[in-house]
ZASE-865804 format. One line per 5 residues: number of its first residue (from 1); their letters; for each residue x, y, z of N, C-alpha, C, O. Coordinates in pm, whole numbers, plus 50000, padded with zeros to 5 digits. Atoms other than C-alpha are relative to their C-alpha. Layout:
BEGIN
NUM> a> X,Y,Z,X,Y,Z,X,Y,Z,X,Y,Z ~ ...
END
This chain:
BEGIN
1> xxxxx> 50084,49882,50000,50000,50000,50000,50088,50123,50000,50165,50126,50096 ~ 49965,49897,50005,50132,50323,49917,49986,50149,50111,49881,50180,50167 ~ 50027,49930,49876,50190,50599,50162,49983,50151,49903,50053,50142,49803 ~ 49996,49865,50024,50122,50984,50046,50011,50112,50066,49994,50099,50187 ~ 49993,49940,49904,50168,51299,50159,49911,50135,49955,49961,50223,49885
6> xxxxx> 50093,49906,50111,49892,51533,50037,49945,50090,50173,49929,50043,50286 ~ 50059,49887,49912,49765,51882,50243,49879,49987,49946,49865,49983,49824 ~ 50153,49972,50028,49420,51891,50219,49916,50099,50092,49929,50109,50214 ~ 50079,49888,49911,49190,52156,50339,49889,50004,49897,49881,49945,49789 ~ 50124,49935,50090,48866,52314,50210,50035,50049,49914,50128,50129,49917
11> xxxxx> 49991,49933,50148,48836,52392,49852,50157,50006,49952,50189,50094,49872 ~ 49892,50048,50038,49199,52254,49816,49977,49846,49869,49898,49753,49854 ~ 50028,50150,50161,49223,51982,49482,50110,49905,50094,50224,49927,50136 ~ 49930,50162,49986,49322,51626,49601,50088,49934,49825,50026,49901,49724 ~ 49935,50096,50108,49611,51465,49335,49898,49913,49958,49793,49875,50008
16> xxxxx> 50103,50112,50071,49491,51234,49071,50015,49861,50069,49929,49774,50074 ~ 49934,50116,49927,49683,50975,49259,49924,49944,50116,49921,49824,50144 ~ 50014,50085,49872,49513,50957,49585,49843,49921,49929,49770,49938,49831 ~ 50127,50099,50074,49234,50710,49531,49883,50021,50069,49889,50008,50191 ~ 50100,49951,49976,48881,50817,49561,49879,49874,50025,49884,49776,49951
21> xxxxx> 50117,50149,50027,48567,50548,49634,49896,50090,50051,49891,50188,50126 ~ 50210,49934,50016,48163,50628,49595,49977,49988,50106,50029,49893,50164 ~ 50056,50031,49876,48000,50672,49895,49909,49900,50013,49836,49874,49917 ~ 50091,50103,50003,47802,50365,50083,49900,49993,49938,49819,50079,49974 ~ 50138,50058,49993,47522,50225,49932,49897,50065,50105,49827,50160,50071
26> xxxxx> 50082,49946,49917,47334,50299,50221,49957,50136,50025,49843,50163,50063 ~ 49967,49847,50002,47407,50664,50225,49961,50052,49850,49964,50174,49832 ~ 50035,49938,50122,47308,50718,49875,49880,50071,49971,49875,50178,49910 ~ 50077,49972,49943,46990,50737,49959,49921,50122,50071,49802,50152,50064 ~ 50014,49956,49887,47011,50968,50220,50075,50150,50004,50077,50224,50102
31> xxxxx> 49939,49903,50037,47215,51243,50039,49927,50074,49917,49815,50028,49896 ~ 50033,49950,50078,47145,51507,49803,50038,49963,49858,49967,49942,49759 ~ 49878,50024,50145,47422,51444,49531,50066,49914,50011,50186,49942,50017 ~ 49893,50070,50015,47551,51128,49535,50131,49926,49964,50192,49822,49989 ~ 49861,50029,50076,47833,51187,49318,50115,50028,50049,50220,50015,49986
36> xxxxx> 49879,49988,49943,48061,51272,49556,50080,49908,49979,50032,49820,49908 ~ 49887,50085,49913,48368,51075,49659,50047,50026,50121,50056,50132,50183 ~ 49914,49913,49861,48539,51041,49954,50153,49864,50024,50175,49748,49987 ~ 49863,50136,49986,48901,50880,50076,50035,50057,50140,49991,50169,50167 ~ 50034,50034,49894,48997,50821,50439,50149,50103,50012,50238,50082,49930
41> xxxxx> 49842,49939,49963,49319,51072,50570,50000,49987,50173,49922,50044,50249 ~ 49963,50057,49857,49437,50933,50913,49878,49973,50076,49833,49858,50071 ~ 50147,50046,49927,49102,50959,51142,49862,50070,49896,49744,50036,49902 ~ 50090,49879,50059,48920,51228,50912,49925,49915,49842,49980,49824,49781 ~ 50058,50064,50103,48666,51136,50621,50032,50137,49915,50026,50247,49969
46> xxxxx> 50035,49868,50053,48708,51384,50305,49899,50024,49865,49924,49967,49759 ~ 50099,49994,50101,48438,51468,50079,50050,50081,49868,50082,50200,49876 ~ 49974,49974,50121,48517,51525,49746,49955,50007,49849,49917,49907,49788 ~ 50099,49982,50131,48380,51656,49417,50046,49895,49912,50165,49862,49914 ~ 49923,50170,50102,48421,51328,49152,50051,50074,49914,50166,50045,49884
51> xxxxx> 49970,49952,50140,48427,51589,48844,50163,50081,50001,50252,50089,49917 ~ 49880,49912,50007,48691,51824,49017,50097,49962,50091,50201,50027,50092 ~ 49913,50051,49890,48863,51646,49291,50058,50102,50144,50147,50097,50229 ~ 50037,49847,49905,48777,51985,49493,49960,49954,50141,49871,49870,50128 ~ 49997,50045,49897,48769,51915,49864,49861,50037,50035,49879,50156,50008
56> xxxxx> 50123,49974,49938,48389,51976,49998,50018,50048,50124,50003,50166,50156 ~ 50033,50076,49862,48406,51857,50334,50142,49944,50084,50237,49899,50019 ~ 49925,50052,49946,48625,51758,50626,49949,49938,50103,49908,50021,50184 ~ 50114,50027,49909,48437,51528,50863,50098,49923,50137,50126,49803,50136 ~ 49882,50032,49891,48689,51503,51206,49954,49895,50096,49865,49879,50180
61> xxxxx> 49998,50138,49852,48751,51194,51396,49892,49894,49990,49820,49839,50073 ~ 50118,50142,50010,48537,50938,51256,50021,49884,50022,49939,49796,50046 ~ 49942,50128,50001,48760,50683,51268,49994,49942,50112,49966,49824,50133 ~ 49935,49963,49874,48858,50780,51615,49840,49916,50108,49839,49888,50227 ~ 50134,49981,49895,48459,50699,51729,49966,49831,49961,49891,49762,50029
66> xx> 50044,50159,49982,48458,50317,51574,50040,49912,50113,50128,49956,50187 ~ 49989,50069,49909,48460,50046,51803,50038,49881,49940,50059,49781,50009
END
């Protein structure tokens, strides 16, 4: 698995490199626009535009709250 080292913030562009996946199934549903993407940076989820790879969203410590 590859390690990267990418800054990300709001309305910052994610590389073509880091790898993006569709949001759950379940959640599709339950959204407005389910064309986002999102990819996992240490505990943080980041939401990401598919067309522009434009940062949305930073959703803190999600990881941090599984059990």
């Amino acid at each position: 698995m590859a390690t990267y080292s990418v800054n990300v913030s709001v309305g910052g562009t994610v590389p073509n490199s880091v790898a993006l996946f569709p949001p759950p199934y379940d959640l599709i549903s339950k959204v407005s626009d389910p064309s986002f993407r999102y990819f996992v940076w240490g505990q943080n989820v980041v939401i990401v535009d598919a067309e522009t790879n434009v940062v949305n969203a930073i959703i803190p410590d999600v990881l941090a709250h599984q059990a």
